[in-house]
Legacy VTK file of the C-alpha trace (Angstrom):
# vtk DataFile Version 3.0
C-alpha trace
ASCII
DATASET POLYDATA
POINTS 321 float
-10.735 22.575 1.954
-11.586 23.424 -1.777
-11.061 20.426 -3.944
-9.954 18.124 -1.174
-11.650 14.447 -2.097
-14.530 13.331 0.601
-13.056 10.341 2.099
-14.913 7.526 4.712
-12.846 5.181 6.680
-14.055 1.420 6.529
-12.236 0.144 9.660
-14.998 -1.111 11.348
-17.988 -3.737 10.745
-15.956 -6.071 8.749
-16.364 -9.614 9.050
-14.117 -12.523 7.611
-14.476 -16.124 7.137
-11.539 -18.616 6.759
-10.145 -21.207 4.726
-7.207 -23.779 5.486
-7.022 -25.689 2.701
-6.479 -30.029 2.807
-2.925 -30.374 2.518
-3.079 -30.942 -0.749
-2.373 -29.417 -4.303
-6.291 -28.960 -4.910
-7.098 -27.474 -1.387
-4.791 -24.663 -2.031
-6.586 -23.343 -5.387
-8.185 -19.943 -4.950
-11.569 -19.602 -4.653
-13.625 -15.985 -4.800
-16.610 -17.244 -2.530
-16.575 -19.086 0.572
-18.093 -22.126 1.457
-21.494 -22.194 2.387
-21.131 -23.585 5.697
-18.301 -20.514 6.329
-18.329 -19.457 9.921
-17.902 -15.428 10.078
-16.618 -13.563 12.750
-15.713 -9.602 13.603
-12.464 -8.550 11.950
-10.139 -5.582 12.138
-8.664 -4.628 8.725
-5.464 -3.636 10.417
-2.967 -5.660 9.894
-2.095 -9.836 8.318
-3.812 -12.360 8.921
-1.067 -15.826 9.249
-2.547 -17.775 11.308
-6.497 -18.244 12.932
-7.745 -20.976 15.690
-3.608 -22.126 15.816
-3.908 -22.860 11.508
-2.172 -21.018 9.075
-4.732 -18.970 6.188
-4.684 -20.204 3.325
-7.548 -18.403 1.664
-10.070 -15.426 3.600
-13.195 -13.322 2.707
-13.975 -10.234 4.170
-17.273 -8.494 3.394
-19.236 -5.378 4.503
-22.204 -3.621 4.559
-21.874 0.010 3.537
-24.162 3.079 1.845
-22.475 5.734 -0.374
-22.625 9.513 1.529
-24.476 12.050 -0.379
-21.061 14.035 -0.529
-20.286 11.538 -2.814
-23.056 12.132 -5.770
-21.885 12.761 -9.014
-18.536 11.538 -8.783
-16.568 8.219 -9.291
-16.560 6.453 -6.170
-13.480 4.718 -5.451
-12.115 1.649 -3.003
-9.081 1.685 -1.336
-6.847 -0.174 0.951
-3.412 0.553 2.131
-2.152 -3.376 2.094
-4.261 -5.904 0.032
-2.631 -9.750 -0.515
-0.922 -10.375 -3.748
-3.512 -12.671 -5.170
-7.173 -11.257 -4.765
-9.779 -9.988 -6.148
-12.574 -7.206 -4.706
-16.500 -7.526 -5.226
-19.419 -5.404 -4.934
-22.891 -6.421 -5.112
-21.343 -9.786 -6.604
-19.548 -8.032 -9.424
-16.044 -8.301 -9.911
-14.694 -4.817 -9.384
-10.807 -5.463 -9.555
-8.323 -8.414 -9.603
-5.040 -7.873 -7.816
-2.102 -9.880 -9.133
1.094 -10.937 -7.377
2.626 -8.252 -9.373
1.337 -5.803 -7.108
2.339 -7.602 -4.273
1.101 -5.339 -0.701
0.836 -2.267 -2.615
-2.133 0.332 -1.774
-4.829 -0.689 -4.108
-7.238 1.051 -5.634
-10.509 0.228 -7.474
-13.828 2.267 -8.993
-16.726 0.933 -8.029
-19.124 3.089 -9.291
-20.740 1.415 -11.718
-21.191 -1.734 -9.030
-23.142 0.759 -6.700
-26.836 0.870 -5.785
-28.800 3.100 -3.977
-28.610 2.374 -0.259
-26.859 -0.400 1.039
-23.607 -2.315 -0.727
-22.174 -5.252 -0.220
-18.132 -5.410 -0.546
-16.625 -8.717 -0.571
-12.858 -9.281 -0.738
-11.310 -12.897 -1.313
-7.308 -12.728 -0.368
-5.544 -15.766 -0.696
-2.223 -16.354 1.761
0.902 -18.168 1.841
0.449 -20.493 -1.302
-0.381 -17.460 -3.502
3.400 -17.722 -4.773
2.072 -21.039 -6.862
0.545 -20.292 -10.350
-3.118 -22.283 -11.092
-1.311 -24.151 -14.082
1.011 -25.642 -10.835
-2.118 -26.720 -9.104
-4.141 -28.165 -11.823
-0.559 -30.302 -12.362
-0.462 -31.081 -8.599
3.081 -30.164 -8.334
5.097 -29.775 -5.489
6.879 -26.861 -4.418
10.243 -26.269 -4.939
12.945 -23.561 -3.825
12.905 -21.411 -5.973
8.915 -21.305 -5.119
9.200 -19.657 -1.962
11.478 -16.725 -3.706
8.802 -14.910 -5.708
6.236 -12.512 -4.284
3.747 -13.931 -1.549
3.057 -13.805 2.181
-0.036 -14.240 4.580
-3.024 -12.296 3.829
-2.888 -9.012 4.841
-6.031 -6.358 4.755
-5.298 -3.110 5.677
-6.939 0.370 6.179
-9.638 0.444 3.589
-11.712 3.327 3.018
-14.198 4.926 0.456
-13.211 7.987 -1.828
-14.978 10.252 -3.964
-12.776 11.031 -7.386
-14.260 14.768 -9.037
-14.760 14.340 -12.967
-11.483 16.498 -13.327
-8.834 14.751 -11.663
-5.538 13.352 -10.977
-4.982 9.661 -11.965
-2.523 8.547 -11.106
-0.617 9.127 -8.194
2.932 11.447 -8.004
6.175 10.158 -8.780
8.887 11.741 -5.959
12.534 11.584 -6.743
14.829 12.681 -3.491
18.271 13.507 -3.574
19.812 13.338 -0.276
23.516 14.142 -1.562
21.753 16.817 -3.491
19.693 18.209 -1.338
16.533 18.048 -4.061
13.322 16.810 -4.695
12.012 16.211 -7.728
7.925 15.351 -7.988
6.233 14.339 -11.692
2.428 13.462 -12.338
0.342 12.721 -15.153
-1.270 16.351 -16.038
-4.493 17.201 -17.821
-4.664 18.622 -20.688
-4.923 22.441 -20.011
-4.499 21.941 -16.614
-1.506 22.906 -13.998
-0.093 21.492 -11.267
1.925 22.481 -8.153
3.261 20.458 -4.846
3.956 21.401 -1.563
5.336 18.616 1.667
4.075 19.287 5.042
4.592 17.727 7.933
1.914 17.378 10.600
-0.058 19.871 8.791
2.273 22.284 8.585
3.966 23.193 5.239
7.623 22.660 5.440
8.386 23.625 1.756
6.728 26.030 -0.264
4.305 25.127 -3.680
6.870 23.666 -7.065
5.719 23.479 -9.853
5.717 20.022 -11.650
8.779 18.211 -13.298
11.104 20.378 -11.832
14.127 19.362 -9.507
13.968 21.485 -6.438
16.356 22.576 -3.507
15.747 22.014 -0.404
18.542 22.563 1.924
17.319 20.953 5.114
15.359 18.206 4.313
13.541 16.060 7.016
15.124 12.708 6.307
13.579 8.735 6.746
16.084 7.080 8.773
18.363 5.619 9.849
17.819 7.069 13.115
14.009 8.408 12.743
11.308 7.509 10.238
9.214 10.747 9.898
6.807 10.283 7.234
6.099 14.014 5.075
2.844 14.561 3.030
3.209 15.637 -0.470
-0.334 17.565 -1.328
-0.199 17.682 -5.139
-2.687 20.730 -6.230
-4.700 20.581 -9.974
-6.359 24.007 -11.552
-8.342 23.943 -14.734
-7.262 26.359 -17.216
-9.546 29.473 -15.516
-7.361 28.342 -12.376
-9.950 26.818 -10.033
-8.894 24.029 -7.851
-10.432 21.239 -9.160
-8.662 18.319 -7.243
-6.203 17.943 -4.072
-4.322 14.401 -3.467
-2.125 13.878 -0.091
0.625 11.353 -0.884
2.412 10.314 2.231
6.713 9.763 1.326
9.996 9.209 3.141
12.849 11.659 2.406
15.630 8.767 1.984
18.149 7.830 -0.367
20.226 4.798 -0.681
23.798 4.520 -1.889
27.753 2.858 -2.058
30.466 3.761 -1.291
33.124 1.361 -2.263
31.826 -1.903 0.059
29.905 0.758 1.887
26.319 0.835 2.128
25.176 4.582 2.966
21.582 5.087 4.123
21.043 8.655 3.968
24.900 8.945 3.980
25.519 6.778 7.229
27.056 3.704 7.298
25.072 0.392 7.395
27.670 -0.033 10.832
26.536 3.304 11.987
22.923 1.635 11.421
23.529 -1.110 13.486
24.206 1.233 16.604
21.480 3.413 16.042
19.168 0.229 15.971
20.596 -1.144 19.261
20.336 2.555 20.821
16.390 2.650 20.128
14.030 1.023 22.559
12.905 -2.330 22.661
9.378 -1.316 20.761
10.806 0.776 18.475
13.257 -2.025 17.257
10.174 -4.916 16.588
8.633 -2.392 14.695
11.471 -2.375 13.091
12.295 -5.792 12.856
8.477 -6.862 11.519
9.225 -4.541 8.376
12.690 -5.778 7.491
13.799 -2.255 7.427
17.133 -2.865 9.161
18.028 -5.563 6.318
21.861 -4.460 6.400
22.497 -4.075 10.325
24.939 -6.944 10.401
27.164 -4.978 7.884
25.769 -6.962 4.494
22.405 -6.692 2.655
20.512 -10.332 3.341
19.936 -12.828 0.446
17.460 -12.177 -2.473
15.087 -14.430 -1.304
14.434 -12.044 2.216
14.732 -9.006 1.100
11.984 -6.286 0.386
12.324 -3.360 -1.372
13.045 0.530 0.087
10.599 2.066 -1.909
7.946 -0.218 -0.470
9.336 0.728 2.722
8.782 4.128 2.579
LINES 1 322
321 0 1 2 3 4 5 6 7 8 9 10 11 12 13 14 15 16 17 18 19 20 21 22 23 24 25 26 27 28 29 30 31 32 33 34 35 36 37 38 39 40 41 42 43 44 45 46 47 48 49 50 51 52 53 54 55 56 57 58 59 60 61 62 63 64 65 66 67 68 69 70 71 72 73 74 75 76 77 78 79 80 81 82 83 84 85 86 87 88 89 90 91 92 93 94 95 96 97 98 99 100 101 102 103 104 105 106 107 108 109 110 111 112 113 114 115 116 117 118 119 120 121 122 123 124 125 126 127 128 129 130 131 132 133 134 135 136 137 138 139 140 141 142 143 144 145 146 147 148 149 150 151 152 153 154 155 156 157 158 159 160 161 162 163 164 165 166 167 168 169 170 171 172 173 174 175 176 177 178 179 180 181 182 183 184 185 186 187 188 189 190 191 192 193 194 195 196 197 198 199 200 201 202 203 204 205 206 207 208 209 210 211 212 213 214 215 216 217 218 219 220 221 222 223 224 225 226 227 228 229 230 231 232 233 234 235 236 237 238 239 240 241 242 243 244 245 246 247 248 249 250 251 252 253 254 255 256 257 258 259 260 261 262 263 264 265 266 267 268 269 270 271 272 273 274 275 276 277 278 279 280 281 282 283 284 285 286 287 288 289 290 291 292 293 294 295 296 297 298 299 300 301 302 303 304 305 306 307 308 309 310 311 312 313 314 315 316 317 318 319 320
């Protein structure tokens, strides 16, 4: 379709090498190459990594081989992954292409590598560091212990997931859209950095098949039947944000995948969507087995025993969706 970005999928061909550390302050500093005597095997970038040979990760590398399409020429080439670890950073042909800090902790992640890139064959290398990413290096080089309140801030095993290759056109959008949805309201509002002299419009479809007509930008829209994210079924919609140059030719097309949710009180009452966090609770236990792990492994269900867990559990909604 006309201004839709060429896209590769990297899931296969990957290889990673793992580190467990000593035990001790100094084995858990991160380190951006392996050692030389690494032993690499076939990965899948699908998923965390916790635990290899019966050890927990402390640090891993994952590298592959890959050449550039010719759809590609003359535009930025990006890298992408849907999950990266909170503390990494991402390498091609040895150069240091982006850092990811525990600020952005399992975000997507995105990096241009285009000025990294050679002709033929490139060589991406990504060191992720696990668990012990939740200590600073100023902790380490002090050999201090953890405490409590250590295990509270962002961190988690190493987790690589769903990385791919992208081409971005010289006119394009940035950054990605902001959606606002109103379930009480019945509206959804989307916002995006815009060009200058250029125009935007949205439109959500669902399985490929538009479920609300093109908005313009910055405006709140109604939408009287939405197709809501939870509590009962998690449907995800794709926003497919449009950009025109001023002679209106489409000069770029980004899919954003959302969750129609909201999240509110009443009183002691937590409503998701409007229902009940009690109401949640039965819908859980009326879903199959499956459908509850899934469930379960991203801490969606955080209120199903009528209260929202402590602080130090709980993950955010919007990452959720």
């Amino acid at each position: 379709l006309a201004g839709r970005r060429p896209r590769v999928l990297l899931d296969g061909g990957w290889e990673g090498a793992f580190g467990f550390g000593d035990g001790t302050p100094k084995g858990r500093r991160f380190r951006e190459t392996p050692p030389a005597d690494a032993t690499w095997r076939p990965v899948l970038p699908r998923g965390r990594f916790p635990r290899v040979d019966g050890k927990e990760v402390q640090m891993a590398w994952f590298r592959r081989r890959v050449a550039v399409p010719p759809a590609f020429a003359g535009q930025r080439v990006l890298f992408k992954a849907e999950r990266l670890s909170s503390n990494a950073r991402i390498f091609v042909n040895g150069h240091l292409a982006k850092a990811v800090s525990r600020a952005a902790y399992e975000l997507p992640v995105e990096a241009d590598i285009t000025d990294a890139l050679v002709p033929g064959e490139n060589e991406i290398l990504i060191a992720a560091q696990g668990v012990l990413s939740r200590y600073t290096d100023e902790d380490l080089a002090k050999e201090r212990e953890p405490t409590y309140q250590d295990w509270r801030l962002p961190g988690g095993p190493v987790n690589f997931t769903d990385p791919s290759l992208e081409a971005r056109p010289a006119l394009a959008l940035v950054k990605r859209p902001f959606v606002e949805t109103s379930v009480t309201g019945r509206t959804i509002k989307v916002t995006t950095d815009v060009p200058a002299g250029c125009s935007v419009s949205h439109r959500v479809l669902r399985q490929g098949r538009e479920v609300l007509p093109p908005f313009a930008d910055g405006v709140r829209v109604l939408w009287m039947n939405p197709i809501l994210w939870g509590p009962r079924q998690f449907p995800l919609l794709e926003l497919e944000t449009t950009l025109k140059d001023a002679q209106g030719r489409v000069c770029d097309v980004l899919s954003t995948r959302f969750g129609f949710r909201e999240f509110t009180t009443r009183g002691m009452d937590i409503l998701w969507n409007g229902v009940r966090a009690k109401a949640v609770k039965r819908a859980f236990w009326e879903m199959e087995l499956r459908e509850q792990r899934l469930l379960e492994g991203r801490n969606a269900i955080c209120m199903a025993c009528g209260r929202v867990s402590p602080m130090s559990k709980q993950k955010s909604f919007e990452e959720l969706a």
